[in-house]
Steps between C-alpha positions, in 0.01 A plus 500: 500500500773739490424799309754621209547814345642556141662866444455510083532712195126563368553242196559256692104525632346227267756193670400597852107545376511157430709423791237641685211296397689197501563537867196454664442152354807357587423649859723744522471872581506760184837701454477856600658718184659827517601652146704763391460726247694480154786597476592686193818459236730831447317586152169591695217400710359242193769348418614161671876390595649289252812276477527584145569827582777588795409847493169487581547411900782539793674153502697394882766457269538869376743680608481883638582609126270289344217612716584861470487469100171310488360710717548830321516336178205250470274608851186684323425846665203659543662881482446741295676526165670812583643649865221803463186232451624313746514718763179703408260178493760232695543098410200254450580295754304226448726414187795600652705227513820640717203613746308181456825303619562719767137415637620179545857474604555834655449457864429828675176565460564908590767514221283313260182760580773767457602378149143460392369861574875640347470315186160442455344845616644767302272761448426517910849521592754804468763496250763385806339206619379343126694139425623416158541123356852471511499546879242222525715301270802535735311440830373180306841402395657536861191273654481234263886498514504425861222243439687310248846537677380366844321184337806457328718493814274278674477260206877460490481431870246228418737114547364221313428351879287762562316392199487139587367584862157753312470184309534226760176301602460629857274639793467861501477723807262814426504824768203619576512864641268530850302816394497682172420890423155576320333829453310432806779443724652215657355147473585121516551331201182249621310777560278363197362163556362325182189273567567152478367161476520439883320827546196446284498109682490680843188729395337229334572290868384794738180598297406160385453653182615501141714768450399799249617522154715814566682266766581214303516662179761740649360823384540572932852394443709663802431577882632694801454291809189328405643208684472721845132538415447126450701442766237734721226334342619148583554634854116589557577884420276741295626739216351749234546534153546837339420597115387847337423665164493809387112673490525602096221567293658256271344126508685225630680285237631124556813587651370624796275219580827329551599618869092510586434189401809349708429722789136359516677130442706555789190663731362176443759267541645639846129627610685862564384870483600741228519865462474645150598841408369734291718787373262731431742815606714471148287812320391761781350751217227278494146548655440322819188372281731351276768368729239279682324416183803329387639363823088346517547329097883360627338335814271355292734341240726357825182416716425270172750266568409363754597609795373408827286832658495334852882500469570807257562872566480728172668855584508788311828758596287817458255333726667330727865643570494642820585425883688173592569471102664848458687461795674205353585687144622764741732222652589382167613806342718604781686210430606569148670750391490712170841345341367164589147508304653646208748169479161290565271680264683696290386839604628760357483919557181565257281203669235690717527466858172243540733257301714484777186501787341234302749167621436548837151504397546131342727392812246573774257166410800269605497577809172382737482820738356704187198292515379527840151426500649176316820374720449699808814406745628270187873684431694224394225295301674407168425653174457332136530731185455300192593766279669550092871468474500908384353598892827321666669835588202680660521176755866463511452815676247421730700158596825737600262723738293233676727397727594832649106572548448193640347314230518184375642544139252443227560150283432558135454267212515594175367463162683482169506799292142459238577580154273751253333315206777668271710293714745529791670826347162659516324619775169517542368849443122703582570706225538169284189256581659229227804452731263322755176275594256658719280427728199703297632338191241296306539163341532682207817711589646228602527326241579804316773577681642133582467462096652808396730656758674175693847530411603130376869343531657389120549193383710539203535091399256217583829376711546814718264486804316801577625752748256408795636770696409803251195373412196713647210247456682156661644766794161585562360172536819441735305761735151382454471184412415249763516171338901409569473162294325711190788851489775204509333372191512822335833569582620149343280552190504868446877516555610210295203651198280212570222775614442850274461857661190475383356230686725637849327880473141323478594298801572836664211654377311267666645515833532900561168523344351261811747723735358803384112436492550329820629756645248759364231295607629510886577916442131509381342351858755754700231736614628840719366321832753287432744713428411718818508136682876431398598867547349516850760550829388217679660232697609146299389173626 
């Protein structure tokens, strides 16, 4: 089960593709890719390195003469013909190709910034500070000289022993380093657990229950100490669970059924309360009419799932923020500072202020004392946030405070990222309604949408097999599906071209289409008593 990770030049995508749907079965894990970029020859940005030609790349074997002549003889600039042009409207940097090696073998990043507004900014500097392209020539001569001279060194330092001992058959010893720097401070390497086989078996044994789709399918795929909750559980403690959305006038689409419908899985499985938030605080230039009108239509679309109203509390911020619950975002802030949430969230100086309010805001469920009518004398009763992968740093956060307010810290698990119909380099977006299934979608945009917009993975031979990871309509089956025996069968057949995309999007059709009405159907029989009911401060059973 050990993971591996392949560092790669982009062309080298399509072996690993196929490496990757190999893997799973032969029962092993995929292998995690990272790619470069491509690297260009010395003619220009579309031209590739060739043996044929010596002069169109650095060789280790050059020597400092060799590289100083190719490089001002062969490297293709983007100056200006003449000094005067070049300095009025500066170098096009992005076919630059001194700059362009510089970006990638130049180390210091303040010199490199320094180089690129010289060169590349002419008409905004004065005529003192402007850069010409033999000065980028000759800083790219000096660094790729000391590149290729120090490999060269070491290489002649390199005893055929040493070779026979990289080659010999033989344990090897990795280092792993105790903690590692992230933009959100310090944190163990194991921080992240992934959900695995002996997890799902313990759920299944302590709720006597199958466990959900999302759970065995892996689309929950990593937790923070959801052991300590089971472990609780097992011990005849209570917890909560925690989930929210956004109160938008937009209607809900498929993705976000994902954490309600696991939420609600989970309410039932461990018999537990929940608390569900509704941020209805996002847009204060709207009426208060209109603010509760659309915090009223989101409880409605999460009150259709399901959820238990003996052991459910619905809140809205506008309505509800106040008292025990403010005191705790009070708490909260004054334990992170300005520098901090910027390298969480990525604030920067033209965000407005309620950006940086609003985590707090998010924070406060996790912790029991901000329901008081619900867990009255309850401080250290655990909390369960089965949340998306993209909400991780808003309860990072809250995990680094709890403990010096005197909290239990929050456990989390986490969904997989859900992909657009335009596929997983789309998102899904309200001013697009083809880039998602909603809710208030009829059978008929469905299919519409399934048929037409569902981005499909290539087969380019009847040999090849299909690209099950790109491919929109068999990934959303992977979410929605139930049947285990019947997505296996698609994934043999559809993958190996047995099955046509055809016959895979009317399977899907079929199955959001039941998702959808169903839901509907439940939103339909949500009457505003009910909604009051759900919304009401009252004490759980």
């Amino acid at each position: 089960n050990i993971r591996c990770l392949i560092p790669c030049a982009t062309d080298q995508d399509s072996y690993f593709r196929m490496a990757r749907d190999f893997a799973p079965p032969l029962g092993y894990r995929k292998p995690a890719l990272i790619k470069s970029s491509f690297f260009p020859a010395l003619q220009g940005v579309n031209v590739k390195v060739s043996a044929s030609d010596p002069n169109s790349a650095i060789y280790l074997t050059d020597t400092a003469k060799a590289i100083a002549k190719k490089i001002n003889n062969n490297a293709f600039s983007g100056g200006k013909v003449d000094k005067k042009e070049h300095k009025d409207l500066g170098a096009n940097l992005e076919i630059d190709i001194p700059f362009k090696y510089l970006s990638f073998f130049l180390e210091d990043d303040i010199e490199l910034e320094q180089i690129r507004k010289e060169y590349g900014e002419g008409p905004k500097l004065p005529e003192e500070e402007k850069m010409l392209t033999g000065a980028v020539k000759k800083r790219l001569t000096q660094v790729l000289t000391q590149v290729v001279e120090r490999h060269r060194r070491t290489r002649a330092g390199v005893t055929e022993e040493l070779v026979d001992a990289f080659m010999a058959v033989r344990p090897l010893l990795p280092s792993k380093p105790e903690s590692w720097e992230s933009p959100r401070g310090k944190m163990k390497m194991d921080d992240d657990k992934l959900i695995d086989e002996s997890l799902i078996d313990r759920v299944k044994r302590l709720t006597g229950r199958e466990p959900h789709v999302f759970l065995r399918r892996g689309v929950f795929f990593s937790h923070q100490d959801f052991n300590e909750i089971l472990d609780a559980y097992e011990g005849g403690e209570m917890f909560y669970l925690y989930t929210g959305r956004e109160a938008s006038s937009q209607a809900l689409h498929i993705g976000d059924l994902i954490p309600l419908m696991f939420t609600k899985y989970l309410q039932e499985a461990f018999g537990v309360p929940v608390v569900v938030q509704l941020r209805d605080d996002g847009d204060c230039s709207l009426s208060d009419e209109e603010n509760r009108r659309r915090a009223q239509d989101s409880a409605k679309d999460i009150i259709a799932c399901g959820f238990d109203v003996t052991n459910t509390f619905i809140f809205s911020d506008l309505s509800y923020i106040g008292g025990a619950f403010y005191k705790n975002m009070v708490k909260i802030g004054q334990c992170v500072t300005v520098n901090k949430a910027r390298g969480i969230f990525g604030f920067s100086d033209e965000d407005c202020l309620s950006k940086y309010c609003f985590p707090p805001v998010q924070a406060s469920p996790s912790f029991p004392s901000s329901f008081p009518h619900l867990f009255s004398g309850m401080d250290k009763l655990r909390c369960l946030i089965p949340c998306a992968i993209d909400q991780d740093p808003y309860f990072r956060m809250t995990r680094d405070v709890a403990p010096r307010l005197g909290f239990s810290k929050p456990s989390l698990i986490e969904s997989t990222f859900f992909p657009g119909l335009q596929g997983f380099n789309g998102k899904m977006s309200a001013s697009d309604p083809n880039s998602a299934i909603y809710v208030t979608d009829t059978a008929e945009d469905i299919t519409y949408k399934i048929n037409k917009c569902a981005f499909i993975s290539k087969q380019q031979t009847d040999q090849e097999y299909r690209d099950l990871e790109e491919d929109i309509p068999f990934q959303y089956l992977s979410f929605f599906l139930e049947d285990d025996d019947e997505l296996e069968r698609i994934r043999k057949d559809y993958g190996e071209g047995k099955m046509l995309p055809g016959a895979v999007k009317k399977r899907l059709i079929e199955v959001l289409t039941k998702i959808v009405e169903r839901h509907r159907s439940a939103r339909a029989a949500v009457t505003d008593e009910m909604v009051d009911t759900f919304m009401a401060v009252r004490l759980e059973n």
